[in-house]
C-alpha positions as CSV (number, residue, x, y, z in Angstrom):
1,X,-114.1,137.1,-86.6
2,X,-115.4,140.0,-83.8
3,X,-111.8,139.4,-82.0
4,X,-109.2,141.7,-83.0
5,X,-109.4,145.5,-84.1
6,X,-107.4,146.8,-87.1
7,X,-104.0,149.0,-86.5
8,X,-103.5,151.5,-89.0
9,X,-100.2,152.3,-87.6
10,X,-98.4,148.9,-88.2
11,X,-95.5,149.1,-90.1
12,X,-93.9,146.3,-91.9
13,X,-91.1,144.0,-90.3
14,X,-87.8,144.5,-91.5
15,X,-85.1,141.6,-90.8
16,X,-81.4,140.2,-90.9
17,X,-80.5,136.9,-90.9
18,X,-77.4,135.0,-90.5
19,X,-77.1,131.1,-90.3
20,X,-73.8,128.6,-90.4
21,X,-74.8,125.2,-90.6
22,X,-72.5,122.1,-91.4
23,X,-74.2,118.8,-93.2
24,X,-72.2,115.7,-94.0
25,X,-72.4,112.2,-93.5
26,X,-70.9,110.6,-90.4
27,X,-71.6,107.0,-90.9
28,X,-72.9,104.7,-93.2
29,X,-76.1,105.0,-93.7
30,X,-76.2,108.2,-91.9
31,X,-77.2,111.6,-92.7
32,X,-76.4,114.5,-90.5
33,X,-77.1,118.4,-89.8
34,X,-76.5,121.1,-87.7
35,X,-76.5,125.0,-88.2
36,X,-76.4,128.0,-85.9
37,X,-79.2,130.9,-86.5
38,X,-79.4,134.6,-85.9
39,X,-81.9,137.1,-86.8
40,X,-82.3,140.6,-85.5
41,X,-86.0,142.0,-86.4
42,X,-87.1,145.6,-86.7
43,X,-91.0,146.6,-85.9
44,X,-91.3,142.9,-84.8
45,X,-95.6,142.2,-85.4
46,X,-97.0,139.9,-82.5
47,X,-100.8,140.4,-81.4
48,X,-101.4,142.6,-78.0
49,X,-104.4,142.3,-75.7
50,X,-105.9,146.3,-75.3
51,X,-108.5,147.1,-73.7
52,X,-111.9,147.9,-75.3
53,X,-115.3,147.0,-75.7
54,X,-115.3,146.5,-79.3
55,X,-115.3,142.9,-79.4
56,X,-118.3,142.2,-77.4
57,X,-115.8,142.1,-73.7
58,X,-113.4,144.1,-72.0
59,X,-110.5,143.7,-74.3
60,X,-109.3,142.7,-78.2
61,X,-106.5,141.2,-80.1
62,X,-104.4,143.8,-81.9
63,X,-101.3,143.8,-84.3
64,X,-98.7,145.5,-83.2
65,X,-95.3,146.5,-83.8
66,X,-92.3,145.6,-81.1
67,X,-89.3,148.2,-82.4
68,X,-86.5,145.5,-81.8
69,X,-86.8,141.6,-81.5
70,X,-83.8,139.1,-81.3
71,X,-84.0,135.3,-82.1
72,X,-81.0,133.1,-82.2
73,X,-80.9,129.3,-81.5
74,X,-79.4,126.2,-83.4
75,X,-80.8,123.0,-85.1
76,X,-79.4,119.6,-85.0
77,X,-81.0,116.6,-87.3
78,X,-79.9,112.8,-88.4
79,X,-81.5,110.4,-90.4
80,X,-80.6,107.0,-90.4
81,X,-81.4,104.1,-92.5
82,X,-80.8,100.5,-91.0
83,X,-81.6,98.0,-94.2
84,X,-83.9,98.1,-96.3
85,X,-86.9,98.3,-94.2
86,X,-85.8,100.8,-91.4
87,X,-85.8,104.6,-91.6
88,X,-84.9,106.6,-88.4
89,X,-85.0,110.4,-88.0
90,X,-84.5,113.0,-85.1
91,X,-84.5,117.0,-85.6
92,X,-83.7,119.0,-82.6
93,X,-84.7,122.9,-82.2
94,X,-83.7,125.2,-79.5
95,X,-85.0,128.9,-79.7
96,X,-84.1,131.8,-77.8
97,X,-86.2,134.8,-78.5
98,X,-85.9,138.2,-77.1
99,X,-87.8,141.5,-76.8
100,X,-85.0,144.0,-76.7
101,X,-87.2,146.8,-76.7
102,X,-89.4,145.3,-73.3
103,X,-88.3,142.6,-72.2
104,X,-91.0,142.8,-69.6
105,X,-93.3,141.6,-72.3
106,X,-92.2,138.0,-73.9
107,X,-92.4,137.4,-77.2
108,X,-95.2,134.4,-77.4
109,X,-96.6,131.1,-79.4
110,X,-93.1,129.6,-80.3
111,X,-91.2,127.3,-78.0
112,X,-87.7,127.0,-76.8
113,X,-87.2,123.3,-77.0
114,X,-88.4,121.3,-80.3
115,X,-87.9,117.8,-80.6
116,X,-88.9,115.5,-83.8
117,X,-88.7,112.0,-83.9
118,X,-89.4,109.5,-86.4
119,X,-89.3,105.7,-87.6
120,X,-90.8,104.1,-91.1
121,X,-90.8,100.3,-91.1
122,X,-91.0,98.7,-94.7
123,X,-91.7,95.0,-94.6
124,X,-93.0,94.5,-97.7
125,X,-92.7,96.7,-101.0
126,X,-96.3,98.5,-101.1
127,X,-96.4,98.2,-97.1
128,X,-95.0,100.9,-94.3
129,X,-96.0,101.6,-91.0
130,X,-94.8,104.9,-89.2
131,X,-94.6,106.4,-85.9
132,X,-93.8,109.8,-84.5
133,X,-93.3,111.8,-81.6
134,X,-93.6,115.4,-81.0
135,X,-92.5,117.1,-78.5
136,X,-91.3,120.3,-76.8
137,X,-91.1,122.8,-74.0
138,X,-90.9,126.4,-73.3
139,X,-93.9,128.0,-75.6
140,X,-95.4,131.5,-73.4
141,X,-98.7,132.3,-74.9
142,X,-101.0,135.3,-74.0
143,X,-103.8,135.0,-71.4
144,X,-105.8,137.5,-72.8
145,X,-105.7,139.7,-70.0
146,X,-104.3,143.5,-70.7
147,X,-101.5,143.9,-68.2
148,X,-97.8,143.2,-68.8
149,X,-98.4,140.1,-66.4
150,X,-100.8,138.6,-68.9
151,X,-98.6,135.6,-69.7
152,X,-97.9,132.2,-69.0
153,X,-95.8,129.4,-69.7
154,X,-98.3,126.7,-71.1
155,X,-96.6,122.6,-70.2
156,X,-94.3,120.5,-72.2
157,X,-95.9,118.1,-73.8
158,X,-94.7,115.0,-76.0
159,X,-97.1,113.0,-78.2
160,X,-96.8,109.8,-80.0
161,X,-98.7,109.2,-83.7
162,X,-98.5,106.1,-85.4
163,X,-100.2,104.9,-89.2
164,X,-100.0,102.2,-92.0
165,X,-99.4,103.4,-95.4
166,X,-100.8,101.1,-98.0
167,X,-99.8,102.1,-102.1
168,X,-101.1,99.2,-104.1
169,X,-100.3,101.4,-107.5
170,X,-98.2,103.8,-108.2
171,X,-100.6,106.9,-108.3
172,X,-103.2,105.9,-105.6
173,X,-101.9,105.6,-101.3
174,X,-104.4,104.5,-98.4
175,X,-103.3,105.6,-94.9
176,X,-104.8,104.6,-91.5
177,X,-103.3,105.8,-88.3
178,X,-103.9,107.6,-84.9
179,X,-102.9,110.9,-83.7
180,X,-102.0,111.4,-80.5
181,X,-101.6,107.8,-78.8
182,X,-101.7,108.5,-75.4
183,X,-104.9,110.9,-75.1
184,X,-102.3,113.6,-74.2
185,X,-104.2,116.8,-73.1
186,X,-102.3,120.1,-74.2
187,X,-102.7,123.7,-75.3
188,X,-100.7,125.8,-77.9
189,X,-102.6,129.0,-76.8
190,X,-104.4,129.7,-73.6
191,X,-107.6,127.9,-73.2
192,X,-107.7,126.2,-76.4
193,X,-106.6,122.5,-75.7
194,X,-105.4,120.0,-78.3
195,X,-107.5,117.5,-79.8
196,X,-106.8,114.0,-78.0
197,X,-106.9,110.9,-79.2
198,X,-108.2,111.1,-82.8
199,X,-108.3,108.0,-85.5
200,X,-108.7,109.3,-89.4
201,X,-108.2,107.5,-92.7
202,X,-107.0,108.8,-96.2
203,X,-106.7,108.4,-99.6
204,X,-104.6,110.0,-102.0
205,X,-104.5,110.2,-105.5
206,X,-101.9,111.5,-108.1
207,X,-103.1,112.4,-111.0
């Protein structure tokens, strides 16, 4: 779309993962995981401001290839039911990315705290009503500026979503809900904010 230029030199990423995770049950009514992650990535792609006039400005997006990446972290989830009408969920993420080969220049648009929270109320058998919040912390994003002090840490956020979930037959479910409860103003890149408050309504059918 007129923003990036092409690299005919980008090679493919090449990876190695390792993960050790333990799930169980530690209660009743409980459900329970946690794991321990570690990849090391070779010719790492993540998009680099250059200069040139090319897109209409003073600089583009380009692809390009960082020889050595690291990413390690862990993951921690429950699930809880209370009843029959309660349903309770967390997942916790924590991410620590490096660029071995410059670590002068951060490796962006992911952050390094993730937190998930959930709860589904069930009065009545065709009836639930769910809210959500979202969180996290720690994502460095790109300023579009063409020096290795082009990026910053955009702010933690948290938002809250909430909905009612209507399935009078089997095949056919009616939701009606809000995103984004509190109007919470927020970016996941630089100067691109989140939507705010936003009401929407759907209806699915299986056929």
């Amino acid at each position: 779309m007129g923003r990036a230029i092409p690299n005919p030199d980008l090679d493919p990423e090449v990876a190695r993962h390792g993960e050790i995770g333990l799930r169980g049950t530690p209660w009743r009514g409980a459900s329970g995981e946690a794991s321990l992650f570690y990849s090391h990535i070779r010719d790492y792609i993540q998009t680099a401001v250059v200069p040139s006039t090319a897109c209409g400005g003073q600089t583009c997006d380009q692809a390009q290839n960082i020889s050595r990446a690291r990413h390690r972290g862990l993951e921690l989830s429950l699930q809880q039911t209370l009843g029959e009408q309660w349903r309770l969920g967390a997942a916790y993420t924590y991410l620590d990315r490096d660029n071995m080969s410059d670590r002068q220049i951060p490796l962006t648009d992911s952050p390094r705290h993730k937190l998930f929270a959930h709860a589904t109320w069930s009065p009545l058998q065709h009836w639930a009503f769910q809210t959500s919040l979202d969180a996290e912390e720690g994502r460095q994003v790109s300023t579009g500026n063409a020096t290795a002090s082009g990026y910053r840490h955009v702010g933690s956020f948290a938002t809250v979503n909430a909905k009612g979930v209507w399935k009078p037959r089997p095949d056919l479910t009616l939701e009606a809900g809000v995103n984004n409860l509190g109007d919470k103003h927020y970016e996941l890149a630089d100067g691109y904010p989140m939507p705010g408050r936003t009401l929407f309504t759907n209806a699915t059918f299986s056929f």
